[in-house]
TORDO-588211 format. One record per residue (C-alpha): x, y, z; residue number from 1. Coordinates in nm, 4 decimals, padded with zeros to 6 digits. Each point is the difference from the previous one (the first is absolute). Layout:
<gudrens>
GUDREN         c1         c2         c3   torti
GUDREN          X          Y          Z     NUM
...
</gudrens>
This chain:
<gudrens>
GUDREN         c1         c2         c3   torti
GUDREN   -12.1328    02.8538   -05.4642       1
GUDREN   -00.0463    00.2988   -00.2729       2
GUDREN    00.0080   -00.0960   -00.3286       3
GUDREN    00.1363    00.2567   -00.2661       4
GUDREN   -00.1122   -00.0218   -00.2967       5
GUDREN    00.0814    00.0442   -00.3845       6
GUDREN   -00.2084    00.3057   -00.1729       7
GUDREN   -00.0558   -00.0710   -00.3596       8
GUDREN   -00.1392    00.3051   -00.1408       9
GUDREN   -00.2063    00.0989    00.3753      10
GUDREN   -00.1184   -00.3833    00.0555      11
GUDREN    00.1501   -00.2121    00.2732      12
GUDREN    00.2074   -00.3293   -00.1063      13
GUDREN    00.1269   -00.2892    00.1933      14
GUDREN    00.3035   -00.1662   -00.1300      15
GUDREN    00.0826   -00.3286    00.1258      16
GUDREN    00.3905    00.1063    00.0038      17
GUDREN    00.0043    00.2169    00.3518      18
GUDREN    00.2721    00.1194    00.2182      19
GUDREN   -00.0361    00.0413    00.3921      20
GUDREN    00.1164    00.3267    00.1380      21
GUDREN    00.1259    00.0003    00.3320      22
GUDREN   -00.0003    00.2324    00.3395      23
GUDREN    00.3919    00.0676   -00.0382      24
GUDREN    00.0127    00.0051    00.4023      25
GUDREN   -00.1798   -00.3691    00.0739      26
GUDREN   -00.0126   -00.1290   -00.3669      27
GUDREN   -00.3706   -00.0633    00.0271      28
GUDREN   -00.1914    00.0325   -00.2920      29
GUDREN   -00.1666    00.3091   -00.0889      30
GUDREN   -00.1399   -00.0873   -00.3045      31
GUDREN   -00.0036   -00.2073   -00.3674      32
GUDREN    00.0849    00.1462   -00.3007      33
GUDREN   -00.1630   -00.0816   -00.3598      34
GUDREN    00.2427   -00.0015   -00.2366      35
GUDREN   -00.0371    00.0821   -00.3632      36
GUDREN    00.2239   -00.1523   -00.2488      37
GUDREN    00.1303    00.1444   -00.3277      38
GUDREN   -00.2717   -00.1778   -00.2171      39
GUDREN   -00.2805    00.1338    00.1909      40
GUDREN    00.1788    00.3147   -00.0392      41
GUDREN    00.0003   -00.0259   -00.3688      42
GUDREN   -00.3466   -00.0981   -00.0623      43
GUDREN   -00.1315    00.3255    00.2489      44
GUDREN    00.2045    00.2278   -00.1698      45
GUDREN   -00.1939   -00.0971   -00.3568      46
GUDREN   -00.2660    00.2194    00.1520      47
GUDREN    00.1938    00.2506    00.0940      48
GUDREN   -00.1645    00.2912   -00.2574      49
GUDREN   -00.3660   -00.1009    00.0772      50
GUDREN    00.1097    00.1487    00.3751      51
GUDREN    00.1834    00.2906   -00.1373      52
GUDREN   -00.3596    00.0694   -00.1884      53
GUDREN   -00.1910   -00.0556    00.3405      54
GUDREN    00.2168    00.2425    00.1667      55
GUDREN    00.0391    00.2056   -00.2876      56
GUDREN   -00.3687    00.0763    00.0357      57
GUDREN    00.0069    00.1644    00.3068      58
GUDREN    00.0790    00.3707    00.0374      59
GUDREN    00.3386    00.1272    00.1663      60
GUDREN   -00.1952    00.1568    00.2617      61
GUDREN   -00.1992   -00.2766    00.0683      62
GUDREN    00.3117   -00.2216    00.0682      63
GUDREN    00.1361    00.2971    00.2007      64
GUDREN   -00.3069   -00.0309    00.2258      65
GUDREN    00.0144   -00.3697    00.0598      66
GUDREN    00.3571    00.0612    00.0730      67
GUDREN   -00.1091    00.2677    00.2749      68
GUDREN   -00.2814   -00.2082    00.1242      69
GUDREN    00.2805   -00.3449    00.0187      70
GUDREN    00.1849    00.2006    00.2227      71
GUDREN   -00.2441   -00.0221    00.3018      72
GUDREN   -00.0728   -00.3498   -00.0935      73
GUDREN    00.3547   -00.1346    00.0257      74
GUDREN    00.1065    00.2183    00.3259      75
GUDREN   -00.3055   -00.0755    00.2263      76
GUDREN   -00.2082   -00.2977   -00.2492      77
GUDREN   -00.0208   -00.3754    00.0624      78
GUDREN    00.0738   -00.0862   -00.3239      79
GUDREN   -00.0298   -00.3621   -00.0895      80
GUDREN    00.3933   -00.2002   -00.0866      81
GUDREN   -00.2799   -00.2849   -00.1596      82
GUDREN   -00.3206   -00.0668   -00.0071      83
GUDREN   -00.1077   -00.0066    00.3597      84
GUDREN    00.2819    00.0691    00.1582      85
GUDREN   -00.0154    00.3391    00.0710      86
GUDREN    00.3112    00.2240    00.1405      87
GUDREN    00.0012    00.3133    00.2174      88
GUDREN    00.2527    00.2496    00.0406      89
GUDREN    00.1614   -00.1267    00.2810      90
GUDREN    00.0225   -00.3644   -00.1558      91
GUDREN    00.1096    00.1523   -00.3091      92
GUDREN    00.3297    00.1691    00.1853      93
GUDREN    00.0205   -00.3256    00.2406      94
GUDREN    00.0597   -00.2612   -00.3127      95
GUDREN    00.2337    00.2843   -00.1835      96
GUDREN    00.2177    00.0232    00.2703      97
GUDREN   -00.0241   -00.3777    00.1150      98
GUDREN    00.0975   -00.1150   -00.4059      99
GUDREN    00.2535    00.3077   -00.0476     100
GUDREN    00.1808    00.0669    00.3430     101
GUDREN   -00.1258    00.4051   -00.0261     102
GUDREN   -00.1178    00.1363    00.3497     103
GUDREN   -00.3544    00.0194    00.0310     104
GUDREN    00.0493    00.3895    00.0846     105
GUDREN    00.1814    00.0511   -00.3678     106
GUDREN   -00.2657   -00.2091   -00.1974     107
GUDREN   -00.2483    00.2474    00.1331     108
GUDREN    00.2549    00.3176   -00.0999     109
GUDREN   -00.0136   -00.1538   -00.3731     110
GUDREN   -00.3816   -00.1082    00.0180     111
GUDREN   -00.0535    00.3607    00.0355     112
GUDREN    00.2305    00.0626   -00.2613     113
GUDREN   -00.2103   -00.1601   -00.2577     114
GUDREN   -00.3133    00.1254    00.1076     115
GUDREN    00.1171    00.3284   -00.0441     116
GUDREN    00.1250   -00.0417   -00.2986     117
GUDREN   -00.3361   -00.1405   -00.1142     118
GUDREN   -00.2274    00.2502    00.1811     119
GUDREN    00.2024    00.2655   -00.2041     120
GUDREN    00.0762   -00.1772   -00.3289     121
GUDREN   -00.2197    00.3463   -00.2127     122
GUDREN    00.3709    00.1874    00.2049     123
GUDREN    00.2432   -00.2674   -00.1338     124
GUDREN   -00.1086   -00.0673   -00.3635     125
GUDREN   -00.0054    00.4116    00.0107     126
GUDREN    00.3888   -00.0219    00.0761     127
GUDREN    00.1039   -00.3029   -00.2222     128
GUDREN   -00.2211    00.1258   -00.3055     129
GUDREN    00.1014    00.3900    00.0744     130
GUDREN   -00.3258    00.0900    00.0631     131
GUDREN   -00.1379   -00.1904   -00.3139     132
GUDREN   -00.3710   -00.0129   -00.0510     133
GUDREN   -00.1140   -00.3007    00.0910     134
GUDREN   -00.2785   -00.0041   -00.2481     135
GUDREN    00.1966   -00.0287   -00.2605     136
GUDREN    00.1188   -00.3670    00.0487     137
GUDREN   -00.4063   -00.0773   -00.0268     138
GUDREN   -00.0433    00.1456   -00.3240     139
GUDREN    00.3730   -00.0601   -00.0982     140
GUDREN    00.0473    00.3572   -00.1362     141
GUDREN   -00.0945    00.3426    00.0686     142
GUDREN    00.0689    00.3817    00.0649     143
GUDREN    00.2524    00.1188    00.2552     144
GUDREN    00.1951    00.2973    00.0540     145
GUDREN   -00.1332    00.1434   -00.3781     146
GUDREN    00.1624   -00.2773   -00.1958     147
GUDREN   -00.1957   -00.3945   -00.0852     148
GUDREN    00.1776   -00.2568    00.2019     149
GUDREN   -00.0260   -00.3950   -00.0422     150
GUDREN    00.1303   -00.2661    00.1933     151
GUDREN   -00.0144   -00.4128   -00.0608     152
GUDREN    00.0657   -00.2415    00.2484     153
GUDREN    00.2924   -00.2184   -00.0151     154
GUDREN   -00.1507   -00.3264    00.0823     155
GUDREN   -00.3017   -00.1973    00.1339     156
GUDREN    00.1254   -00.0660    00.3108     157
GUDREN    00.2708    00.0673    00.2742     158
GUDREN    00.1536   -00.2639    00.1260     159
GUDREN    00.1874    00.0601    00.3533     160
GUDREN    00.2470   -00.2536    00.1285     161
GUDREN   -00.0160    00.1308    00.3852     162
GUDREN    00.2681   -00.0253    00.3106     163
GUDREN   -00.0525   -00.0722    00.3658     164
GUDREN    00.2317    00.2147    00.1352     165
GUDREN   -00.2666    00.3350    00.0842     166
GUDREN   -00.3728   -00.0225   -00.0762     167
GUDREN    00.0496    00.3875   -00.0630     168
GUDREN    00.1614   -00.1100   -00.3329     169
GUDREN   -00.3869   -00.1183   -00.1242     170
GUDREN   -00.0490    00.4127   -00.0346     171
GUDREN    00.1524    00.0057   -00.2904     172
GUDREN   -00.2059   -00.2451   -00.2189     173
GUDREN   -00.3234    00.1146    00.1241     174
GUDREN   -00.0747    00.2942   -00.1904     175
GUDREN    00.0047   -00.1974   -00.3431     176
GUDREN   -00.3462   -00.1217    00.0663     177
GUDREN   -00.1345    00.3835   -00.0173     178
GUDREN    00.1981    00.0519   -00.3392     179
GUDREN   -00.2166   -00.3245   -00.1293     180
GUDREN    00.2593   -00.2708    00.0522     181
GUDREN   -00.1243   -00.3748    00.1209     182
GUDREN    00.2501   -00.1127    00.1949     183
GUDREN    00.1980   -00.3211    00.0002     184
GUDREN    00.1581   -00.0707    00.3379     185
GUDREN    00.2678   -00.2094    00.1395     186
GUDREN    00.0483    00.0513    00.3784     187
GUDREN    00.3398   -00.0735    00.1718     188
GUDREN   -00.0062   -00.3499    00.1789     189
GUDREN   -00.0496    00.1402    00.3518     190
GUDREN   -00.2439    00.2639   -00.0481     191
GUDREN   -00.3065   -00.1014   -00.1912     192
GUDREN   -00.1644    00.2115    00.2502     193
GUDREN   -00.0186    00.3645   -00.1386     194
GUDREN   -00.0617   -00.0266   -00.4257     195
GUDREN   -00.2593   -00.2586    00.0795     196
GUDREN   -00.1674    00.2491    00.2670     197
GUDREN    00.0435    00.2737   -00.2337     198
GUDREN   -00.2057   -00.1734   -00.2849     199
GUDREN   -00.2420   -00.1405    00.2165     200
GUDREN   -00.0415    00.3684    00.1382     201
GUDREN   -00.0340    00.1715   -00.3576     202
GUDREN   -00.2292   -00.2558   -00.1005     203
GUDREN   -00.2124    00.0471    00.2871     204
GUDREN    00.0161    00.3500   -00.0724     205
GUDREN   -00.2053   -00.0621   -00.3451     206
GUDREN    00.3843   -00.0737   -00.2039     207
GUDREN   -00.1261   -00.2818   -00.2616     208
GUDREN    00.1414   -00.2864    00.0815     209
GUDREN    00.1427   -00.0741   -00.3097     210
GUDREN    00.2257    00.2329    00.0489     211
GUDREN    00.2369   -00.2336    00.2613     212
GUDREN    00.1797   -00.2924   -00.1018     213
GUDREN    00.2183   -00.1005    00.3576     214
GUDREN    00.2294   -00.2655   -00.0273     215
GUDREN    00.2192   -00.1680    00.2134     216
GUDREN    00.2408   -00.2086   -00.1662     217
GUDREN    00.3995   -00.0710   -00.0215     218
GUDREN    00.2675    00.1644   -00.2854     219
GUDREN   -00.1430   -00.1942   -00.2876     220
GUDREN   -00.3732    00.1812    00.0725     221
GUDREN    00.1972    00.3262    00.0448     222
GUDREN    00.1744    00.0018   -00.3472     223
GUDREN   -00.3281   -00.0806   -00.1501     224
GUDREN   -00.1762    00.2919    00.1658     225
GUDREN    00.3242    00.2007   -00.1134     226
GUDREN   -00.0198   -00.1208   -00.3744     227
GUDREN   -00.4062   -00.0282   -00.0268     228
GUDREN   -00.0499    00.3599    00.1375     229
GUDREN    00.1388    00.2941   -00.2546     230
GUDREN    00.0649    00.2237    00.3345     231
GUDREN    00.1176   -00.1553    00.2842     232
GUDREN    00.1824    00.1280    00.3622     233
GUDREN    00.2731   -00.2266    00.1193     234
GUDREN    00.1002    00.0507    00.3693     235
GUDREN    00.3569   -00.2352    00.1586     236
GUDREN    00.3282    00.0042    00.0483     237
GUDREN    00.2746    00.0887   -00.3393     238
GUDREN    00.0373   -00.3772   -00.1182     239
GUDREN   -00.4122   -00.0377    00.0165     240
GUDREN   -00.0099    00.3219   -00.2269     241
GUDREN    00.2913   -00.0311   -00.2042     242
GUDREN   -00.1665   -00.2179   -00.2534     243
GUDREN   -00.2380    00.2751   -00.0516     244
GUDREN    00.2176    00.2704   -00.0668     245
GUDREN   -00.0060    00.0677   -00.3491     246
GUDREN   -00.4198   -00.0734   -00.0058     247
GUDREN   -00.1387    00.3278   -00.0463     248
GUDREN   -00.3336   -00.1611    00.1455     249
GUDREN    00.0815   -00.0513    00.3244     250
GUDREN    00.0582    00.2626    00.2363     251
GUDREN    00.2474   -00.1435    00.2343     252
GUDREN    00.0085    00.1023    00.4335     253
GUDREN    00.2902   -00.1451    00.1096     254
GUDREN    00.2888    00.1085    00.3186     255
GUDREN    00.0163    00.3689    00.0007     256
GUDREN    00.3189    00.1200    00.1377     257
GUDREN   -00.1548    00.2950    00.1316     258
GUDREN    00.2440    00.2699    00.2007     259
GUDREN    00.0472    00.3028    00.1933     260
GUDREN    00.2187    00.2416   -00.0972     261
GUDREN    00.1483    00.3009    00.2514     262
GUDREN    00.2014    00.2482   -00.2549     263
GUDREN    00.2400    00.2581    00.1078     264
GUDREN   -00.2210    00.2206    00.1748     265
GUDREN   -00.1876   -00.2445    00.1924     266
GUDREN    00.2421   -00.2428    00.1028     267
GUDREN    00.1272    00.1889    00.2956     268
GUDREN   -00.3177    00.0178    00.1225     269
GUDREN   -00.0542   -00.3213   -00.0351     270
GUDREN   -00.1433   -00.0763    00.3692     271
GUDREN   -00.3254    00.1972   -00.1158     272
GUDREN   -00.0721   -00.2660   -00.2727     273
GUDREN    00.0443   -00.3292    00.2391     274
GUDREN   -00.3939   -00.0537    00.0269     275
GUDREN   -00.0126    00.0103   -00.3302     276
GUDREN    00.2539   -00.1814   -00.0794     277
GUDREN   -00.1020   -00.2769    00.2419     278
GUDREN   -00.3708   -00.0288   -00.1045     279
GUDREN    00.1114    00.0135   -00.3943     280
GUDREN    00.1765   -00.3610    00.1048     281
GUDREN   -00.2497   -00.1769    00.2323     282
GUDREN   -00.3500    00.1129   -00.0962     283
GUDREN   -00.2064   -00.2707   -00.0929     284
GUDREN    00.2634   -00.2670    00.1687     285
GUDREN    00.2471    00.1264   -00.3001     286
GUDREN   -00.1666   -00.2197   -00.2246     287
GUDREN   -00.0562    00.2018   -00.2736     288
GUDREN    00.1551    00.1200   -00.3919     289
GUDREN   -00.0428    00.3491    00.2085     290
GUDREN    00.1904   -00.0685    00.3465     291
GUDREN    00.3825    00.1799   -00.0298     292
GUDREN    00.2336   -00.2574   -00.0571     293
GUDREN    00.3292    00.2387   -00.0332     294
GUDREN    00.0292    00.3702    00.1709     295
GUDREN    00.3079    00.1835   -00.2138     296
GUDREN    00.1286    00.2720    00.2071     297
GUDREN    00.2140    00.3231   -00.1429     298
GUDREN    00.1927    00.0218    00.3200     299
GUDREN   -00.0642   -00.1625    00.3692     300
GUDREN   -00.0962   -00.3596   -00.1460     301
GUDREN    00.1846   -00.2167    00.2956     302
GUDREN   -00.2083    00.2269    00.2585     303
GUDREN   -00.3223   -00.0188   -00.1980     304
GUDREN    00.0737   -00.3796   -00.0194     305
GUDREN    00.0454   -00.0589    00.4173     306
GUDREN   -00.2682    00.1732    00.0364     307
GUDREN   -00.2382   -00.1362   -00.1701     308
GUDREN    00.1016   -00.3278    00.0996     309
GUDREN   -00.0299    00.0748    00.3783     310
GUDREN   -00.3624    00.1128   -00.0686     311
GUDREN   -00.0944   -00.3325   -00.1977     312
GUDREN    00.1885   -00.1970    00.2473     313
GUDREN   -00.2968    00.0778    00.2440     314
GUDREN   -00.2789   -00.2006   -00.2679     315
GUDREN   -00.0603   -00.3102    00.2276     316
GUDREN   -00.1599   -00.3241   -00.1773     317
GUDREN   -00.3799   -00.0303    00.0960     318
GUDREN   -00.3135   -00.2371    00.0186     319
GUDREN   -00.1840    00.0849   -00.3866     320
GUDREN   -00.3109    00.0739    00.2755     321
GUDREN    00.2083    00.2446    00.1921     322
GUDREN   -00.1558    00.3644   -00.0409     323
GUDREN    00.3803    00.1340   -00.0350     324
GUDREN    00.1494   -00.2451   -00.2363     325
GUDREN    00.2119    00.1652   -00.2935     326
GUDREN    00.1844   -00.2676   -00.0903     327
GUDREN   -00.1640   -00.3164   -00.2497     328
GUDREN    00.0921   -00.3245    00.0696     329
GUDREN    00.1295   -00.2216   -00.3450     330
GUDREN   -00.3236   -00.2560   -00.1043     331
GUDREN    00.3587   -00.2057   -00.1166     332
GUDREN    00.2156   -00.0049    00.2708     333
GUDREN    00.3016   -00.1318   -00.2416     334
GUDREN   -00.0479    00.2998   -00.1878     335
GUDREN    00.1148    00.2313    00.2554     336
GUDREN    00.2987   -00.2803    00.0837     337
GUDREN    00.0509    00.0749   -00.3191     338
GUDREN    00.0916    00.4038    00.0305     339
GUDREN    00.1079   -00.0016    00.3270     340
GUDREN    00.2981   -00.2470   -00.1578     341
GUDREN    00.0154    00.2290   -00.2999     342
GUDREN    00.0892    00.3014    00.1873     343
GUDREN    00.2211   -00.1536    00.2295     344
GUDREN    00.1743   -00.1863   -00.3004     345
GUDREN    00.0826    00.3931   -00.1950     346
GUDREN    00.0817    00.1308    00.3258     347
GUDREN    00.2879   -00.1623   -00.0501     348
GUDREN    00.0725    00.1726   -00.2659     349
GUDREN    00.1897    00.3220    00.1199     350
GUDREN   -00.1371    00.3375    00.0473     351
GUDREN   -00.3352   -00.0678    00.1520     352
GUDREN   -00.0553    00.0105    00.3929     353
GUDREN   -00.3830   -00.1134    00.1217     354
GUDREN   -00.0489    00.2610    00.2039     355
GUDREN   -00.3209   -00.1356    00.2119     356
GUDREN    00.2358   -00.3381    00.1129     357
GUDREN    00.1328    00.1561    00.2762     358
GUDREN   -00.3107    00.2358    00.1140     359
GUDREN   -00.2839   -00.2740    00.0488     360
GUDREN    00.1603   -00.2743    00.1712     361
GUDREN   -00.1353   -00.3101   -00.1473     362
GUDREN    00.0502   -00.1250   -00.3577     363
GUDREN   -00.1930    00.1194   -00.3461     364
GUDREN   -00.1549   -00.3779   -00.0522     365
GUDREN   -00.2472   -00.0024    00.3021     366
GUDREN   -00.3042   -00.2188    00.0957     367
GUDREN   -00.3023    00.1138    00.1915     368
GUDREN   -00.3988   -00.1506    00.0154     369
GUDREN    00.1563   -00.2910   -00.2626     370
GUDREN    00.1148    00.2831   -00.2328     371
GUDREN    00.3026    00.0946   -00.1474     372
GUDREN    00.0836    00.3436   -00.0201     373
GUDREN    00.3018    00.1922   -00.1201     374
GUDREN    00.0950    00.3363    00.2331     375
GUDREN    00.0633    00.2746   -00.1857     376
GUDREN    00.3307    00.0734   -00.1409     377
GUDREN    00.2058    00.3158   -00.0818     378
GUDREN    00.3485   -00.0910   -00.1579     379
GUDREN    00.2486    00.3010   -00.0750     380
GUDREN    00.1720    00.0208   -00.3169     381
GUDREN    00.3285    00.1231   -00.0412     382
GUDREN   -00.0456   -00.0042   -00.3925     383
GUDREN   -00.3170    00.0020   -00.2969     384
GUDREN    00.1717   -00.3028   -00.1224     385
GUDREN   -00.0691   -00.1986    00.2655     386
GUDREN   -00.2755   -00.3205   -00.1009     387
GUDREN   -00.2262    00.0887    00.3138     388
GUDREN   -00.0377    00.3285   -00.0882     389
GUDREN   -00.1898   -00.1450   -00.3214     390
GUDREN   -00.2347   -00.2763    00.2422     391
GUDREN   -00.3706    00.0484    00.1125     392
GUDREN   -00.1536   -00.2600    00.2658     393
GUDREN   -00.3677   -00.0161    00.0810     394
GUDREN    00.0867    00.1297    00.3221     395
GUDREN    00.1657    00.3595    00.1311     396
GUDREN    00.3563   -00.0240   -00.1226     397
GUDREN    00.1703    00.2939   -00.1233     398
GUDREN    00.3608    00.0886   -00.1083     399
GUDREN    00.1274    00.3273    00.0726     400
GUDREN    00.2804    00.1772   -00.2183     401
GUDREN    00.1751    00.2898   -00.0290     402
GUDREN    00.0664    00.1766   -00.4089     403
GUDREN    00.0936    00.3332   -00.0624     404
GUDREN   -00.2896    00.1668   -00.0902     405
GUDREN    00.1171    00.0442   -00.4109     406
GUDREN    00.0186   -00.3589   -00.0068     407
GUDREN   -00.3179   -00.0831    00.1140     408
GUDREN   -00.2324    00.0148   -00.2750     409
GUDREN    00.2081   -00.2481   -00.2186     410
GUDREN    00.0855   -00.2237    00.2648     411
GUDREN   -00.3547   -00.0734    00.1599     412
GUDREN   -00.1508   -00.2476   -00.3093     413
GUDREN   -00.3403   -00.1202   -00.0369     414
GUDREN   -00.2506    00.1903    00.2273     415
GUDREN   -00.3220   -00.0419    00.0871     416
GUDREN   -00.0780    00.2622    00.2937     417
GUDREN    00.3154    00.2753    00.0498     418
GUDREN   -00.0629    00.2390    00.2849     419
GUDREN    00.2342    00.2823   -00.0536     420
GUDREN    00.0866    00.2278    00.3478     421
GUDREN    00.1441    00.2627   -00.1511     422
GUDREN   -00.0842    00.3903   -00.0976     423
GUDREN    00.2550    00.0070   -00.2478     424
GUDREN   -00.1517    00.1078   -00.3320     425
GUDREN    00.3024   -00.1073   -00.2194     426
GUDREN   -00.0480   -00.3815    00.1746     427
GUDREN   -00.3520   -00.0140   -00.0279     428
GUDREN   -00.0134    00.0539   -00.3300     429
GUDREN    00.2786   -00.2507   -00.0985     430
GUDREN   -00.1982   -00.2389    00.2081     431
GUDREN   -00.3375    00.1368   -00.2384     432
GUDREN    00.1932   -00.0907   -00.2816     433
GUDREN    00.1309   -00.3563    00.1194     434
GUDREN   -00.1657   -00.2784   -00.2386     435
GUDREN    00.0606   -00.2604    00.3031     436
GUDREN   -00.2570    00.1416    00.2244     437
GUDREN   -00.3132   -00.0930   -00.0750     438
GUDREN   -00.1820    00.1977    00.3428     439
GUDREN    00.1582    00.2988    00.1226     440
GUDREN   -00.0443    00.1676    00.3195     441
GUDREN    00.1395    00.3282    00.0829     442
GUDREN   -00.0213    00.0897    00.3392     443
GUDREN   -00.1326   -00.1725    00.3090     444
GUDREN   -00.1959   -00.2704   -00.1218     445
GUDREN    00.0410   -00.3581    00.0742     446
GUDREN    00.0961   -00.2158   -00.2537     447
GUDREN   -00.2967   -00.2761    00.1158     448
GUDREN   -00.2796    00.2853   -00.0445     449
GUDREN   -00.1500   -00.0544   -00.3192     450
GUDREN   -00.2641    00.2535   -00.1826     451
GUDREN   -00.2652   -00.1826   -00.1304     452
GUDREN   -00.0659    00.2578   -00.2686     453
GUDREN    00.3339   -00.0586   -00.1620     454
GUDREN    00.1357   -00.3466   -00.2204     455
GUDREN    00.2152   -00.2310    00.1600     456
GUDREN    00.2605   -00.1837   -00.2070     457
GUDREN   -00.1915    00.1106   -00.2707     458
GUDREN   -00.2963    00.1632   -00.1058     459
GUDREN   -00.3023   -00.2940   -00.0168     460
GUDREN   -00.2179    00.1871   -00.1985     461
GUDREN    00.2802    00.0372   -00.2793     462
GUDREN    00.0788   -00.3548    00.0285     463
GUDREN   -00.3255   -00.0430   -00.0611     464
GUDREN   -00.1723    00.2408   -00.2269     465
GUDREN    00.1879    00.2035   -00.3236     466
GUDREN   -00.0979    00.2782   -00.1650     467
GUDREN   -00.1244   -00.0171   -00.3926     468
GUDREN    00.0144    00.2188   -00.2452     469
GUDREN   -00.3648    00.1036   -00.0910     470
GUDREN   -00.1753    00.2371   -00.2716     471
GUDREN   -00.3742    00.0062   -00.0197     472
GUDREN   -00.1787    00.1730   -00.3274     473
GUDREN   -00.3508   -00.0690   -00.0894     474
GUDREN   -00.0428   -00.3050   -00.2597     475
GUDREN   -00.1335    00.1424   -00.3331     476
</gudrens>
């Protein structure tokens, strides 16, 4: 059986406390799991400016290279899990999907996800830094655009507390190591699987080792990471972050309540945005802070609604092997006993209708392969106040309501991803001005496409770098 290991500071470490992740389908094991307490936690994190220094010594570019050359190394390398156990590819996407419930066929869509974003981290730090030198955060200060510019870094380290929900999701903490952060990791429970192959790639690449502390470990090791690391990136569900809130340190990813929006203009024509509509909700298995979990409609919501659920009604539960499965199975089943309950419980709460009930013939809650799986779901509501219309599920569920389209904008609340359908110049630009958007889409755009050149929930170079005041004169 694989072993996973603890990395403390790039070296392997066996802890005699282990967990034994299972194949969700048979409930053989897959593999053990080191665990690191909080003490050992602790005592690494001592060290933690000796790594910043080793990192610190390397150039931007050179980072941005090893980055580049990772990328090859964890799409098509047999990269070792532990010492001499070595993991291709194909085992790496077998064990992720076996631990996780994703289809095989969607843990190769986000494996290529992060090796792009690796092979093309020079394009990405370009966007988040808006076009920044890179130089500059070698020497610390420097020349650009005519004026002197200086920048410190925040911390010594970024800590990352990580989900299991979407491996696409490890994007996002990557590019700290080319802006010279070591990296403290905590990997969901399930999925151990993609930060450890992404350090084991970078430091294969040349990365110093030092520069990867990987720990898997319960709450207790998590707060530690939290309060030992000066920058940290929390991703979970609100009552996970809400004792991070008011921590300016952490950068928290939590459910995005991300939406489609059809104004005046568009709404008639609403027939011409179903695709879209559709893929903005399943892609990836609907898994994701980015999937649509509301549609707001200026007119025509009730047809947009059926509609949309006759097309989802046609997603059929498949084998994680199957080369045409959408649809990810829950590594918990009582989790998704759990929603399905939920939703049926504030259905009963008038003005909602699920939509999809009548259309696929079989209930939400289904088993297939020793997996349970929740069908998509599209409930019509006949009101914004209704509490589904403020739920997200790790699988497709959407609610679909109709707002006049002057009452949109303050209605819609906390947004990650809006995709606004509409060519009306007045809307758009109340929706430009809207502080509860955080990603804004105008036009035909998916809400689940991401550009990579652009922050996410919040710039990671700011959270991580700020600029200083400097003045240089000669020392007489």
């Amino acid at each position: 059986m694989l072993h996973v290991p603890v990395l403390r500071a790039g070296n392997t470490y066996t802890s005699l406390d282990q967990i034994v992740l299972s194949d969700i389908r048979t409930g053989e094991p897959v593999a053990r799991v080191s665990q690191a307490n909080r003490g050992l936690i602790a005592r690494d994190m001592a060290g933690a400016a000796s790594r910043k220094r080793i990192l610190a010594s390397r150039t931007a570019a050179e980072l941005i290279t090893i980055c580049r050359k990772a990328a090859d190394l964890f799409f098509n390398g047999s990269l070792e899990v532990d010492e001499g156990q070595p993991q291709t590819p194909t085992d790496y996407v077998r064990a992720l999907s076996a631990t996780t419930g994703m289809p095989e066929t969607m843990a190769r869509a986000n494996m290529e996800k992060n090796r792009f974003v690796l092979a093309e981290m020079d394009r990405v730090l370009a966007g988040w830094t808006r076009g920044l030198d890179l130089s500059l955060l070698d020497t610390g200060y420097g020349e650009e655009g005519g004026r002197m510019v200086a920048w410190r870094p925040e911390a010594e380290a970024l800590g990352a507390i990580l989900p299991a929900n979407s491996p696409g999701v490890h994007s996002l903490w990557m590019p700290a190591f080319a802006m010279k952060y070591p990296l403290v990791l905590k990997p969901g429970r399930q999925e151990p699987w993609t930060p450890l192959r992404v350090a084991r790639a970078l430091m294969a690449a040349g990365a110093p080792p030092e520069a990867f502390c990987f720990y898997p470990t319960d709450h207790a090791g998590a707060a530690e990471i939290l309060l030992r690391c000066g920058r940290s990136m929390l991703f979970g569900d609100d009552s996970t972050l809400r004792a991070w809130r008011d921590d300016p340190g952490v950068q928290l990813h939590g459910p995005g309540w991300s939406k489609v929006i059809l104004g005046d203009d568009e709404a008639p024509r609403w027939e011409k945005h179903l695709d879209l509509m559709a893929a903005s909700i399943t892609d990836n298995g609907g898994r994701s802070c980015l999937n649509t979990s509301s549609v707001w409609c200026a007119a025509n919501g009730r047809e947009v609604a059926l509609a949309l659920a006759r097309r989802l009604a046609t997603f059929k539960a498949l084998p994680l092997n199957h080369p045409e499965a959408r649809l990810a199975a829950f590594s918990v089943p009582s989790i998704a006993t759990r929603i399905n309950d939920m939703i049926d419980r504030l259905l009963t709460t008038p003005g909602a209708e699920d939509l999809t009930a009548k259309e696929r013939g079989s209930e939400r809650l289904v088993t297939v392969d020793g997996c349970a799986f929740l069908l998509p779901t599209v409930i019509w509501c006949e009101d914004a106040g209704h509490p589904l219309l403020s739920c997200e599920f790790l699988f497709p569920f959407a609610c679909v309501v109709e707002k006049p389209q002057d009452e949109i904008v303050s209605s819609i609340g906390s947004t990650l991803v809006a995709t606004a359908l509409t060519n009306d110049d007045s809307f758009r630009s109340a929706l430009l001005g809207c502080g509860t958007i955080d990603r804004l889409n105008l036009g035909s755009i998916p809400t689940s496409r991401v550009s990579w050149d652009q922050p996410h929930e919040g710039n990671l170079f700011e959270h991580l770098y700020r600029q200083r005041a400097l003045q240089l004169a000669s020392v007489s």
